[in-house]
C-alpha positions as CSV (number, residue, x, y, z in Angstrom):
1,X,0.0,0.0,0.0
2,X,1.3,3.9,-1.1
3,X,1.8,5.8,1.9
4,X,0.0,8.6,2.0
5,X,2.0,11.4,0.9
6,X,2.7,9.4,-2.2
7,X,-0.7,9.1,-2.8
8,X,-0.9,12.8,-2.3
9,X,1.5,12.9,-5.2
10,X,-0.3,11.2,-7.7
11,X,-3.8,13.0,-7.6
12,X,-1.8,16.0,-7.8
13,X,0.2,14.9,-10.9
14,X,-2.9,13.5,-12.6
15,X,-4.7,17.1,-11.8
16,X,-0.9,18.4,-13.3
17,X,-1.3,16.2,-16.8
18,X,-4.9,17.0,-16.9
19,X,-4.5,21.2,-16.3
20,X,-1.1,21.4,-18.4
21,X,-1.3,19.4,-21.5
22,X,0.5,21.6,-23.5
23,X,3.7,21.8,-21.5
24,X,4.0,17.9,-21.9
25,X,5.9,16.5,-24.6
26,X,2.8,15.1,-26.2
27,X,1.6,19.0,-27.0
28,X,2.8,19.8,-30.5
29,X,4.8,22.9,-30.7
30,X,3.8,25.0,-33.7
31,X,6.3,27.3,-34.6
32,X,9.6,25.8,-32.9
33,X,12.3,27.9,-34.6
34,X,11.2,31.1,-34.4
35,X,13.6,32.9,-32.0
36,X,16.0,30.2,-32.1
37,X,19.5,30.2,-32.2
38,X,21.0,30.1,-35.7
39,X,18.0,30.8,-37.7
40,X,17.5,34.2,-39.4
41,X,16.8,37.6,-38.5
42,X,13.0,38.8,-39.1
43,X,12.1,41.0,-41.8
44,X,9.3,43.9,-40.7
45,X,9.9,45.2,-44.2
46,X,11.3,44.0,-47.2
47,X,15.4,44.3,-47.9
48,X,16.0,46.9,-50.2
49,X,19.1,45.2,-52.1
50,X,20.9,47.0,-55.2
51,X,20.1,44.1,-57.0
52,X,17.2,42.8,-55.0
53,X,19.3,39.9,-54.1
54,X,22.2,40.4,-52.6
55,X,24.1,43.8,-52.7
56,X,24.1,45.8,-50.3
57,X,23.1,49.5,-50.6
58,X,26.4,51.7,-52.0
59,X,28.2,48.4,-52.8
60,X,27.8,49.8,-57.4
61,X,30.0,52.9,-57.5
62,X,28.1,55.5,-59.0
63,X,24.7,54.3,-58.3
64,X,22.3,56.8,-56.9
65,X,19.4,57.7,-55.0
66,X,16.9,60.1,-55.4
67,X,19.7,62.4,-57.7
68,X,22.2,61.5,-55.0
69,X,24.9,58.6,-54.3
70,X,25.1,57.6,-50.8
71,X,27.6,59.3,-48.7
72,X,30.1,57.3,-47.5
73,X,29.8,55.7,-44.4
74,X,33.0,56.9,-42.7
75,X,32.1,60.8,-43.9
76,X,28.5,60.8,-42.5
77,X,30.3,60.0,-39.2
78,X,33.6,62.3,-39.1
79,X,31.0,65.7,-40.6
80,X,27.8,64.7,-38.7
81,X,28.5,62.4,-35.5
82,X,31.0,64.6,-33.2
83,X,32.4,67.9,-32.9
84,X,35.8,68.7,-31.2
85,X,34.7,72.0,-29.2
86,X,31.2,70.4,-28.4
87,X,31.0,69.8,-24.5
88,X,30.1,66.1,-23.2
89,X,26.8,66.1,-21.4
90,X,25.7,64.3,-18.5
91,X,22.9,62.8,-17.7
92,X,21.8,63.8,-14.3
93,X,19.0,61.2,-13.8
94,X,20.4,57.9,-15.2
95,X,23.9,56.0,-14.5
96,X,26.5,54.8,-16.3
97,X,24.5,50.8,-15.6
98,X,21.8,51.7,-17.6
99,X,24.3,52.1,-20.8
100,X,26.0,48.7,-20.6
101,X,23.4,46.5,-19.1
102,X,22.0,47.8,-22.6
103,X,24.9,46.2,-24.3
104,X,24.6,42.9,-21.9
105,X,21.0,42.4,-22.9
106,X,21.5,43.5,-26.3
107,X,24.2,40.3,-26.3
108,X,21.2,38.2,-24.9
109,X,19.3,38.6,-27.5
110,X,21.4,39.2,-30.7
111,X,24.6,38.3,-32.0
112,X,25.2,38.4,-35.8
113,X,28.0,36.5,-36.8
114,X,30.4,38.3,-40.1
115,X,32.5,36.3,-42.8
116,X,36.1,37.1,-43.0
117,X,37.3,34.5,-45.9
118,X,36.1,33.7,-48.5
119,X,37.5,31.3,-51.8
120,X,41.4,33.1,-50.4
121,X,39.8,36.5,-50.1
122,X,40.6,37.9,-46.8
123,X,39.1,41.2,-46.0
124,X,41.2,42.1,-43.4
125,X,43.6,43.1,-47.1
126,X,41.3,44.1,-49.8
127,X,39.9,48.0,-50.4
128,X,37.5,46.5,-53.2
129,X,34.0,45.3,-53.0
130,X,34.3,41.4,-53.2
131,X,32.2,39.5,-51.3
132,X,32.4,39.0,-48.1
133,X,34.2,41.9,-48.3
134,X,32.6,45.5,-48.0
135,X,35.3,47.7,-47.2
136,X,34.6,51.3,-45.3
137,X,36.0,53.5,-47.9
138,X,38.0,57.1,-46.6
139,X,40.2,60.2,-47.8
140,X,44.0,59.8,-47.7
141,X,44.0,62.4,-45.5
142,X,41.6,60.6,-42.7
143,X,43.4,59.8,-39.5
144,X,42.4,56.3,-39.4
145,X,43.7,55.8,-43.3
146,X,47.1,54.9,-42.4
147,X,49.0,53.5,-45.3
148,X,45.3,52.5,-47.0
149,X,42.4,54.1,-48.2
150,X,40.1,52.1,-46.3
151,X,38.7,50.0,-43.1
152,X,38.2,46.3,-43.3
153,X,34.9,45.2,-42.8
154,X,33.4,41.6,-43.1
155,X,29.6,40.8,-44.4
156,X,27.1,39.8,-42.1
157,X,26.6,35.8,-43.2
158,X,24.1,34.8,-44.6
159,X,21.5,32.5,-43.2
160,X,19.3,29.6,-44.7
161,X,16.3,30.4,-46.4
162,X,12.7,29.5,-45.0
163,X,11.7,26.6,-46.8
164,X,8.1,27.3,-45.5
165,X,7.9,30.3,-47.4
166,X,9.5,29.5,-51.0
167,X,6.4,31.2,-52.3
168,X,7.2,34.3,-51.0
169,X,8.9,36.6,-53.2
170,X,11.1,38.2,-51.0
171,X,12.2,34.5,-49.6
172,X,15.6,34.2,-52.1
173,X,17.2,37.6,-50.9
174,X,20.2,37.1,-48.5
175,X,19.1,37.1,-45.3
176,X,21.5,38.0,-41.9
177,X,21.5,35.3,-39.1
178,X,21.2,35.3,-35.8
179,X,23.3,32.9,-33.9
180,X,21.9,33.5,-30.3
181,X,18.4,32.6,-28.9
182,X,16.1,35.8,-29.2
183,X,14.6,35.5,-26.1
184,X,16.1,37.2,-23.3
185,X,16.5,34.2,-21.4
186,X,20.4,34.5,-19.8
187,X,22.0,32.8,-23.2
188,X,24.8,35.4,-21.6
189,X,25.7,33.3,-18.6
190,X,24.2,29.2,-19.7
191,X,25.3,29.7,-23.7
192,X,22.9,29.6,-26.8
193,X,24.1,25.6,-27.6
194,X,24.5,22.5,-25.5
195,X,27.9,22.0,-26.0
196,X,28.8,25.4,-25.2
197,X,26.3,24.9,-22.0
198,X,28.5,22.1,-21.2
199,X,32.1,23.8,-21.0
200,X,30.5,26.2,-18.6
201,X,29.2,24.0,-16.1
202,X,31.2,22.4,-12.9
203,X,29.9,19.1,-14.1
204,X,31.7,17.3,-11.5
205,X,29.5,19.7,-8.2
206,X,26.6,18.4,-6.6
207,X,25.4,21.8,-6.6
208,X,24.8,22.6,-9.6
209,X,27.4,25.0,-10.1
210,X,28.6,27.2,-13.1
211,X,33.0,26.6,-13.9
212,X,34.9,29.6,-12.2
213,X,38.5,30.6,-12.3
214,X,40.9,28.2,-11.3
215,X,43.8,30.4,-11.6
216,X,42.6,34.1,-10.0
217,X,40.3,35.4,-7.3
218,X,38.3,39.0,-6.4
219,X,39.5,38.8,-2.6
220,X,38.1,35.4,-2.5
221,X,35.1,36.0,-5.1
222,X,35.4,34.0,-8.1
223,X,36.2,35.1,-11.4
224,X,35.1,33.9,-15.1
225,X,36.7,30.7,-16.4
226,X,39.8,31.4,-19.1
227,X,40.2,30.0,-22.2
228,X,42.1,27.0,-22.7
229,X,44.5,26.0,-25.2
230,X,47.3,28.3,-25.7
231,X,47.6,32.3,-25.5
232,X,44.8,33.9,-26.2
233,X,44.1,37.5,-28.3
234,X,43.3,39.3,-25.5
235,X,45.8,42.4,-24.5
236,X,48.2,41.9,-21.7
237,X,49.8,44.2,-19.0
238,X,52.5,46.3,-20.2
239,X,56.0,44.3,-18.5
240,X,54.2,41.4,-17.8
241,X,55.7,38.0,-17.9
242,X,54.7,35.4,-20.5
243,X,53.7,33.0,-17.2
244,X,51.9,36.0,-15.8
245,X,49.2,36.3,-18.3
246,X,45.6,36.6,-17.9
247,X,43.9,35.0,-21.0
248,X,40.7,36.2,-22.1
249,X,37.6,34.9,-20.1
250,X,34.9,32.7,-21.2
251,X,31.6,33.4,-20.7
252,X,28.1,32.1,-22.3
253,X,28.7,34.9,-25.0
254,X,32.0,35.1,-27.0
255,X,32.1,38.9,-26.5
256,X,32.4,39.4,-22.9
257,X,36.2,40.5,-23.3
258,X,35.1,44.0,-25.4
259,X,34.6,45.9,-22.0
260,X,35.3,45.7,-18.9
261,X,32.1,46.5,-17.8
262,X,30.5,43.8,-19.8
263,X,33.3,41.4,-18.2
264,X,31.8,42.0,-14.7
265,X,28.3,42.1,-15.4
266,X,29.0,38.4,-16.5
267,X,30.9,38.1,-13.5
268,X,28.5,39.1,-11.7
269,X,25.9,36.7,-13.2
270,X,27.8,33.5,-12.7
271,X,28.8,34.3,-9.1
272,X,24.9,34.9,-8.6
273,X,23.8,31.8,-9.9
274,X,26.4,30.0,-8.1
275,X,25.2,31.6,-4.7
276,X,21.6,30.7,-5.5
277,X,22.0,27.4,-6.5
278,X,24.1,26.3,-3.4
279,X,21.1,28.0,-1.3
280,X,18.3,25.9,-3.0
281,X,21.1,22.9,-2.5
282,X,20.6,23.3,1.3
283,X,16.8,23.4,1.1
284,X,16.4,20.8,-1.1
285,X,19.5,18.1,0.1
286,X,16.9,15.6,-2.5
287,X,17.7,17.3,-5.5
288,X,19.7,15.9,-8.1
289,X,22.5,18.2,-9.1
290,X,20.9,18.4,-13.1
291,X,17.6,19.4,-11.0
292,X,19.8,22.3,-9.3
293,X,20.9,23.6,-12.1
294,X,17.9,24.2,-14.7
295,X,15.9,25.5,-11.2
296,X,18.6,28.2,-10.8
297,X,19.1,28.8,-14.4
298,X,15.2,29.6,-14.8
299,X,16.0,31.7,-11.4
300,X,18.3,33.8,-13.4
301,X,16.7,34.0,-16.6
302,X,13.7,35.3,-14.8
303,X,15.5,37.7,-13.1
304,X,17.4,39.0,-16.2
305,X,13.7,39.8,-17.8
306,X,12.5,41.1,-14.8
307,X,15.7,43.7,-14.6
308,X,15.4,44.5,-18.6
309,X,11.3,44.8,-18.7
310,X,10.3,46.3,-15.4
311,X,13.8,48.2,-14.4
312,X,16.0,49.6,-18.1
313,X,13.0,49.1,-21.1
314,X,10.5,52.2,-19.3
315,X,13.8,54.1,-18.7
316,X,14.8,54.1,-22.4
317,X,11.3,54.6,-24.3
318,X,9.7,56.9,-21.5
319,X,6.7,55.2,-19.2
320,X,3.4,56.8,-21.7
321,X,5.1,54.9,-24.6
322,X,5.8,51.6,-22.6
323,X,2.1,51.7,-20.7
324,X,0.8,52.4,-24.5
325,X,2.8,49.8,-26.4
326,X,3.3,47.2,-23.9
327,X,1.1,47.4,-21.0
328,X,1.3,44.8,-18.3
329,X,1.5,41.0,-19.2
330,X,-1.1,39.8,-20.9
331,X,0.1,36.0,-21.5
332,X,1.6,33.9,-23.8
333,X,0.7,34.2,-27.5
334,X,1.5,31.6,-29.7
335,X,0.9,33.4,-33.0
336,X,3.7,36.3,-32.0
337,X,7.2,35.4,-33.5
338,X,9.3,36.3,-31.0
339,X,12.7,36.4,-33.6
340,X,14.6,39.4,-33.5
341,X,14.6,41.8,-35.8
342,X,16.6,43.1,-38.3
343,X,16.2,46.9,-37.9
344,X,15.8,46.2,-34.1
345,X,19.3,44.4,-34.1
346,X,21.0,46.4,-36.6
347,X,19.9,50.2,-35.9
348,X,17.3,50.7,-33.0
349,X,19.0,49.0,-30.5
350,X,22.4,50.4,-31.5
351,X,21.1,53.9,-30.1
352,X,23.0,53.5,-26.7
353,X,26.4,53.5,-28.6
354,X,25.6,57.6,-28.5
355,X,25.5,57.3,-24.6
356,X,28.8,55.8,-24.2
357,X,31.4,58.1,-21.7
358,X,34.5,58.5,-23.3
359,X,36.4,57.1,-19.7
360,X,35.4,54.1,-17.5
361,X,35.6,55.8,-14.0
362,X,36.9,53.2,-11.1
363,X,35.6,54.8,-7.4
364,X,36.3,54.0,-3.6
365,X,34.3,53.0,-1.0
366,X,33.2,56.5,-0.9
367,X,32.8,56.4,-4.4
368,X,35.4,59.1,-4.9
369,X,38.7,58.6,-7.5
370,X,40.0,55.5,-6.7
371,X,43.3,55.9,-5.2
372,X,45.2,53.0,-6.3
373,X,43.5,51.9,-9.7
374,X,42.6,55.9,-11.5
375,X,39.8,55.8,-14.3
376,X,41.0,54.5,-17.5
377,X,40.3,56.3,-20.9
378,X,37.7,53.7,-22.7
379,X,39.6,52.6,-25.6
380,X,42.3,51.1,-22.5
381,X,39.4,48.9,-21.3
382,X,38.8,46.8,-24.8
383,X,39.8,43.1,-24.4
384,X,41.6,43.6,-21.2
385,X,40.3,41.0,-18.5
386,X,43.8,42.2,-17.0
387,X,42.6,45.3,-15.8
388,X,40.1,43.2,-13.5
389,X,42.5,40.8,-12.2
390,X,45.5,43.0,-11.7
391,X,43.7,46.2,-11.1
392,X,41.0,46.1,-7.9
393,X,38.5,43.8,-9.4
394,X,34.9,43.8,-10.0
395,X,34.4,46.8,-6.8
396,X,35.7,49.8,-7.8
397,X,33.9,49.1,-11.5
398,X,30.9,48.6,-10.0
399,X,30.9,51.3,-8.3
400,X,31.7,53.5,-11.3
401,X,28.8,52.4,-13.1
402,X,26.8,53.4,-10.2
403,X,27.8,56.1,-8.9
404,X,28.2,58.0,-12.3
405,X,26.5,59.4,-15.0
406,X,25.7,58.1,-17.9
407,X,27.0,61.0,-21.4
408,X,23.8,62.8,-22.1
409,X,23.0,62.2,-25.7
410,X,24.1,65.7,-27.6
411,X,23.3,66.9,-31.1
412,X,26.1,68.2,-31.2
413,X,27.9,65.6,-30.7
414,X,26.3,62.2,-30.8
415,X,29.0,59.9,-30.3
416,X,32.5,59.9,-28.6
417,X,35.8,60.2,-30.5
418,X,36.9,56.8,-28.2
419,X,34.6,54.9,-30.7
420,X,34.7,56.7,-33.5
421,X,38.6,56.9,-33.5
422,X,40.2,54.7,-31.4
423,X,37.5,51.7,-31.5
424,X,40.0,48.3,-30.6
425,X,38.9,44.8,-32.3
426,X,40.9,41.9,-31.5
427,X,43.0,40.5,-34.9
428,X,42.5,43.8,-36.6
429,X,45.7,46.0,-36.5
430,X,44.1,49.5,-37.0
431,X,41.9,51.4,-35.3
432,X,38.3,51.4,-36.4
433,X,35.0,54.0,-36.2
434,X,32.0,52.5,-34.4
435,X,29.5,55.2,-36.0
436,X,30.7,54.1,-39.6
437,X,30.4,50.4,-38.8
438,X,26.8,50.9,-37.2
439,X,25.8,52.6,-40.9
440,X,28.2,49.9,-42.9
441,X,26.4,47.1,-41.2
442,X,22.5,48.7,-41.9
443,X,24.0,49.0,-45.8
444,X,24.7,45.3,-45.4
445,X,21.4,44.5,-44.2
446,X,19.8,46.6,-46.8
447,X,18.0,47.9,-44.3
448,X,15.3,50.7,-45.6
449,X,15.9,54.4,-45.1
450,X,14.9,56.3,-42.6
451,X,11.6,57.8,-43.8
452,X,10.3,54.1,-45.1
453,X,10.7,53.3,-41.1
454,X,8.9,56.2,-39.7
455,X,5.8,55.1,-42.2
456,X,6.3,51.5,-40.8
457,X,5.6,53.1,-37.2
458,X,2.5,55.2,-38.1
459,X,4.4,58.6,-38.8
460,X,4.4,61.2,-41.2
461,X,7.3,61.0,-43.9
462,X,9.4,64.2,-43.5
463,X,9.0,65.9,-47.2
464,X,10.8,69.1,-45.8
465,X,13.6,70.7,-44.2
466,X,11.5,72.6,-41.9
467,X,9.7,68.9,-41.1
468,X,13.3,67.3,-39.9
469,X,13.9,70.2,-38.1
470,X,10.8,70.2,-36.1
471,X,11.4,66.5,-35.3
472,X,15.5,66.6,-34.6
473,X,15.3,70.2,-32.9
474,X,18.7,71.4,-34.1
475,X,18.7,73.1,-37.4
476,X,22.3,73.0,-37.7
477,X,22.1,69.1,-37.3
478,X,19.9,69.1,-39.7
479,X,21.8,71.3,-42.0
480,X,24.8,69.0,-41.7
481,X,22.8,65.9,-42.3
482,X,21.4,67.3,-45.7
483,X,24.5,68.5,-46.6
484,X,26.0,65.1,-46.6
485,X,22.8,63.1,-47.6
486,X,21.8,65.8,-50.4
487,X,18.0,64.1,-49.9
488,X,15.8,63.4,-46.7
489,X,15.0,59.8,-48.1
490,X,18.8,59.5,-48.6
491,X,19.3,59.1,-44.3
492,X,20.3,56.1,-43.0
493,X,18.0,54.3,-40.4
494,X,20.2,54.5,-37.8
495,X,21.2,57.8,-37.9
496,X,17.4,59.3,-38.9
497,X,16.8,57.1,-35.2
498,X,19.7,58.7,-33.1
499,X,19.4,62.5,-34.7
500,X,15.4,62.8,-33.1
501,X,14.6,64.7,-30.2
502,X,13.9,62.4,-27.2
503,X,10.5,61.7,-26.5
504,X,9.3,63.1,-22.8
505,X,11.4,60.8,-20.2
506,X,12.8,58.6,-22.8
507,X,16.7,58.3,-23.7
508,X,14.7,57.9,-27.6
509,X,13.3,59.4,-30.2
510,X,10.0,57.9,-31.5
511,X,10.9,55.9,-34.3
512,X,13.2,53.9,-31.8
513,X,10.7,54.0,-29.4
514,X,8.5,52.3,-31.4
515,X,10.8,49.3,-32.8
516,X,12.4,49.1,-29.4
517,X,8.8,48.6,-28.0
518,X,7.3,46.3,-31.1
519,X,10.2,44.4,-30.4
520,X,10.4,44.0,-26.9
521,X,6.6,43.1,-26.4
522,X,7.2,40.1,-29.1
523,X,10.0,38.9,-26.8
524,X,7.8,39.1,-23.9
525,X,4.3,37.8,-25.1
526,X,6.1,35.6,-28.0
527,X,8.1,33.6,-25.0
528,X,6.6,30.6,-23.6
529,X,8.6,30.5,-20.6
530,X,8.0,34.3,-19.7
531,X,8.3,34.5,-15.9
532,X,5.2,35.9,-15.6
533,X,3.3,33.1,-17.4
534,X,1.8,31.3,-14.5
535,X,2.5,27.7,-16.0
536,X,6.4,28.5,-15.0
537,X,6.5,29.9,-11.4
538,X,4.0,29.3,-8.5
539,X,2.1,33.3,-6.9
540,X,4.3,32.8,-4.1
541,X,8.0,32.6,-6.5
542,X,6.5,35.0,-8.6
543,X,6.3,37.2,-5.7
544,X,9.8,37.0,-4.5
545,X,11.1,37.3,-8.0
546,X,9.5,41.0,-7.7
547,X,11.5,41.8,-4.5
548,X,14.8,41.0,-6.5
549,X,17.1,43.9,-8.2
550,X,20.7,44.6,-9.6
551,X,21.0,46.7,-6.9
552,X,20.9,43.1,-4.3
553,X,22.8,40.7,-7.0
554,X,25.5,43.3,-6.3
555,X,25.7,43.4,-2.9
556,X,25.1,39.8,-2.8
557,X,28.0,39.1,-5.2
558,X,30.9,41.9,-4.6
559,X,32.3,43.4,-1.8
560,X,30.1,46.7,-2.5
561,X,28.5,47.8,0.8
562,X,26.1,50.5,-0.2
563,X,24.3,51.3,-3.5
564,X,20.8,52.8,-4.9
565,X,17.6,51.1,-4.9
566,X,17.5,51.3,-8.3
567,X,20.9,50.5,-10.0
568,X,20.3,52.8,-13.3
569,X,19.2,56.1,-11.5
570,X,22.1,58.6,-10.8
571,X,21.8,60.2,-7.4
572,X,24.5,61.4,-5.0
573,X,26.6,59.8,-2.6
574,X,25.6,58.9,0.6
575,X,22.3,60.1,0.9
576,X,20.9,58.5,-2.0
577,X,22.8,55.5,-1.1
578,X,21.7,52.4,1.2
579,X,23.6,49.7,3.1
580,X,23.0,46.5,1.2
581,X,21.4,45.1,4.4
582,X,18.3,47.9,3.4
583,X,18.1,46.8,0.3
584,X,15.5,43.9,-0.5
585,X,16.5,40.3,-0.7
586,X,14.9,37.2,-2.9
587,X,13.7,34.4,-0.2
588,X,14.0,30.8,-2.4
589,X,12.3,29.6,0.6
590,X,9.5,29.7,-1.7
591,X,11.5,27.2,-3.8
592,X,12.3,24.0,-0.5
593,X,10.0,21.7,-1.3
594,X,8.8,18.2,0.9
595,X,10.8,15.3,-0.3
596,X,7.9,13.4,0.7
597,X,5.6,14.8,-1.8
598,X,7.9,15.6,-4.5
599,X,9.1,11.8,-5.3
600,X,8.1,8.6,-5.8
C-alpha cells in the first residue's frame, strides 16, 4: 500500500497532466524555430538590395538615390557624429549601468555573426567590394587611413532560407542570421548551444554550479573561467611575464572581453547563480545536481527579464510609450514570432552606442577617484580582463557604473571620439570607427531608409527641411545631415533614429521608441517560458522574484556595501545610497519543497 504522501503525489500529478497538456511532450509545438539560435533575423519590411538579391546599398559605385549617391559611411560619421569643441553632457538622472546593461541584454538577444574568408579572399587586405568583403571607404587624408584608403569590414553571413515560405517573393534575398536565442532568457551566462552549456558547467559539483576561475580570485570572489588552449588575443599588462598572463575569459557569450564593464556584469551573473544554487542545495538536500541547475538557471533568466522589462525598457522609451505599447502581461501568444529583428538588431537597438562616456571611471568606498587603480580612458578597457584581475576587481567598476552618469546624448555631438577613432577589435591592426560600422552594417542588411521606417511606425514622412527640423530640434544638425545626404530619403535608419529629439522621459526618439517597443513586447508575449506566465512559477516565487534587483545581486556578489535602490538612477553619494542590508532580498524559501511529496 502507497503511503499517503505518495498518494498525495499522484492526484496532484494527474490534476498536473490534466490542467497542463501543453507543456507535456505530447503538446505539438507549432512554430519551434522562431527565436531560435542560428535561424534568421526577421524582416518587418522588405530588404531593399541594389540588385534585389544580394548587394548591399552603396556596394555599385556611381549608383544613386533620389539624384544623389550615398555618402560614405565613414564621412557621414567624421562631418555629422561629433564635434571637437562640443561639450560632453551628462545625464543627471540615469547611471552609467543603464548604458551597458543595454549592451549585456542587447548580447542576450542578438549576436550576428560576419564572414572574413572567402575562396582566399581575406578582407582584413582588400579595399575592393568582393564578397564577403565590404570595405569602409576614406580620404588619404583621414586619420584612421594609415598607409590605406580604407577599413576592413566583413559581411554579415548569410542564413538559410525559410523553406516554409518558398512562395514568397522576398524569400531568395540574402538574409543575416542570428546565432543566439532571441529570447532574453540568460544565453549570456548558460550559452545559446548545448555544447557550449556544457564547458560552462562544474559538471563534477553536486550543486549545480557554473565553472569559475581556477587560476585568480576577487579577494576570494570567483572570477570567469579562461580559455584553454594556448595564449589567447586578449591584450596583456604592459612588462608582464609570458607566465603571468591573464587569457581572455569565457563566458556564455564570446564577447564578454570587449569591456570591462561587460566582463563584470558576466561576472557578476555567474557568481549569482552559483550563490543561488548552493542555497536551493541546502533546502532541497533531495535534488539531483541536473535538478539544481535548470531550477537556478530559470532563477536567473527570470531575473534578467524582470531587470530589462520592469527596471531599463521604461527608462529608455519613456513610461506613456511603454504603458501604450506594452502594458502589463497579458500571457503567452503563440501566434507572436518572437525572432529578432533586423532593424531592431541592426539600428534601434544600437542607439545606446551615443551614450557611451569617453572614460570608464573606477571609485572607492566613498565612491570618490580611486586611489590606487585611476579611471582608464575607454579605448584602454577593450579586451583587457587584466585590468580586472590585476587592477582592484569587479568593486571599484561597480561602483563606477553606479555612482556616475551616464553621457547625455548631444546633437552636437552624438557619439565619442573613443569609438569613433580609437574603436580596438581583437586581430585587426588598425583602429576602427564605431558610427561608420553601425551605418556599414545597416548598408549590409539593406536595411530601408529612414523615412520608409517612420511610415512602418504610423508617422508622417518628412517631405521638408523645416519637417526634420521640427522632429531633430537642431537646425544645424539638420543642415549637416542634408549637406551630406543631399536628400531626406537618402538618411540612413540608424542615424534618422539617433538625430530625433527624445521623446518626454525617454533616452529615444519615437521611431526607436517604437521598434524598441514592437520588439520587446514580441520577446515578452512571443516567450513561452515568460516569468510571468503562470504555468512556470508558483504566486508565491513569482512574488519573491518582484522583490529581486541589480541593486541586491551586487551586494550579494561583490564586496560593494552600499548602493541605490534602483541601479540605473544617478543620485548622490551617501544620501541617495543604502547599506545593502536595506536593500530587498529574494527568499527561495518559496522554492524548499517536501521530499515526501515531491518523489516517488
Amino acid at each position: 500500500m502507497l503511503a499517503v504522501p505518495r498518494l498525495i503525489h499522484l492526484v496532484l500529478l494527474n490534476l498536473f497532466i490534466k490542467e497542463n497538456q501543453c507543456l507535456l511532450s505530447t503538446c505539438q509545438i507549432q512554430n519551434p524555430l522562431w527565436g531560435a539560435a542560428n535561424t534568421a533575423l526577421t524582416r518587418w519590411l522588405p530588404a531593399e538590395y541594389e540588385d534585389d538579391a544580394t548587394q548591399p546599398k552603396g556596394w555599385n559605385t556611381g549608383r544613386q538615390y533620389n539624384g544623389f549617391q550615398l555618402p560614405l559611411v565613414r564621412d557621414v560619421s567624421v562631418k555629422v557624429m561629433h564635434s571637437s569643441s562640443a561639450p560632453v553632457l551628462k545625464d543627471h538622472e540615469y547611471s552609467q549601468m543603464l548604458v551597458d546593461w543595454g549592451q549585456y541584454i542587447d548580447h542576450d538577444i542578438s549576436f550576428t555573426p560576419q564572414t572574413a574568408f572567402s575562396q582566399g579572399l581575406n578582407c582584413l587586405h582588400t579595399c575592393r567590394n568582393h564578397n564577403p568583403c565590404f570595405p569602409i571607404q576614406i580620404s588619404r587624408n583621414d586619420r584612421l587611413s594609415g598607409s590605406k584608403n580604407c577599413l576592413p569590414f566583413s559581411r554579415s553571413s548569410p542564413a538559410c532560407p525559410d523553406v516554409h515560405q518558398l512562395d514568397s517573393r522576398h524569400t531568395l534575398q540574402r538574409q543575416q542570421m542570428n546565432s543566439v536565442s532571441s529570447f532574453i532568457d540568460a544565453s549570456t551566462v548558460y550559452g545559446h548551444s548545448e555544447p557550449l552549456e556544457k564547458t560552462l558547467r562544474n559538471l563534477s559539483s553536486t550543486e549545480g554550479l557554473l565553472a569559475v576561475n581556477r587560476k585568480y580570485t576577487d579577494r576570494g570572489r570567483a572570477y570567469l573561467p579562461s580559455v584553454t588552449g594556448g595564449p589567447s588575443s586578449c591584450f596583456q599588462q604592459p612588462g608582464s611575464a609570458e607566465g603571468d598572463r591573464v587569457e581572455c575569459f569565457v563566458a556564455g557569450d564570446t564577447r564578454v572581453n570587449e569591456i570591462l564593464p561587460l566582463s563584470a556584469l558576466h561576472t557578476l551573473w555567474v557568481r549569482e547563480h552559483n550563490r543561488v544554487a548552493e542555497h536551493l542545495r541546502r533546502l532541497n538536500p533531495h535534488w539531483r545536481s541536473e535538478v539544481v541547475y535548470q531550477e537556478t538557471r530559470k532563477i536567473i533568466g527570470a531575473l534578467h527579464q524582470i531587470i530589462t522589462m520592469r527596471d531599463y525598457i521604461p527608462k529608455i522609451i519613456g513610461q506613456e510609450w511603454f504603458d501604450k505599447y506594452l502594458g502589463e502581461y497579458e500571457g503567452y501568444d503563440a501566434s507572436l514570432k518572437p525572432s529578432v529583428s533586423n532593424v531592431f538588431a541592426s539600428a534601434a537597438f544600437r542607439f545606446g552606442h551615443a551614450t557611451i562616456s569617453a572614460t570608464l571611471k573606477r571609485l572607492n568606498e566613498s565612491l570618490q577617484e580611486h586611489e590606487r587603480f585611476s579611471s582608464v580612458d575607454l579605448h584602454q578597457t577593450f579586451f583587457s580582463p587584466w585590468r580586472l584581475v590585476r587592477e582592484g576587481g569587479l568593486d571599484p567598476v561597480l561602483r563606477g557604473l553606479l555612482g556616475r552618469s551616464a553621457a547625455l546624448q548631444n546633437q552636437d555631438h552624438l557619439m565619442t571620439e573613443e569609438l569613433t577613432e580609437r574603436l580596438v577589435v581583437v586581430n585587426i591592426p588598425a583602429s576602427l570607427d564605431l558610427a561608420s560600422l553601425n551605418l556599414q552594417r545597416g548598408r549590409d542588411h539593406a536595411l530601408p531608409g529612414y523615412n520608409d521606417w517612420r511610415i512602418f511606425c504610423g508617422f508622417d514622412r518628412i517631405e521638408t527641411e523645416s519637417d526634420l527640423v521640427d522632429v531633430v530640434g537642431s537646425d544645424v544638425l539638420v543642415a549637416k545631415i542634408l549637406q551630406v545626404y543631399g536628400h531626406i530619403n537618402n538618411i540612413d535608419v540608424w542615424l534618422g533614429g539617433l538625430m530625433e529629439r527624445p521623446l518626454p522621459g525617454a533616452r529615444t526618439g519615437p521611431l526607436f521608441a517604437c521598434l524598441i517597443a514592437k520588439q520587446m513586447k514580441t520577446l515578452r508575449e512571443g516567450d513561452r517560458f515568460w516569468w510571468e506566465n503562470p504555468e512556470i512559477f508558483s504566486v508565491q516565487q513569482r512574488r519573491e522574484l518582484e522583490t529581486h534587483s541589480l541593486s541586491r545581486v551586487i551586494c550579494d556578489n561583490s564586496g560593494v556595501m552600499e548602493v541605490p535602490l534602483d541601479s540605473f538612477r544617478v543620485g548622490r553619494y551617501p544620501e541617495d545610497f543604502r547599506f545593502c542590508g536595506n536593500i530587498p532580498s529574494l527568499d527561495l524559501e518559496a522554492w524548499k519543497e517536501n521530499p515526501d511529496i515531491c518523489t516517488l
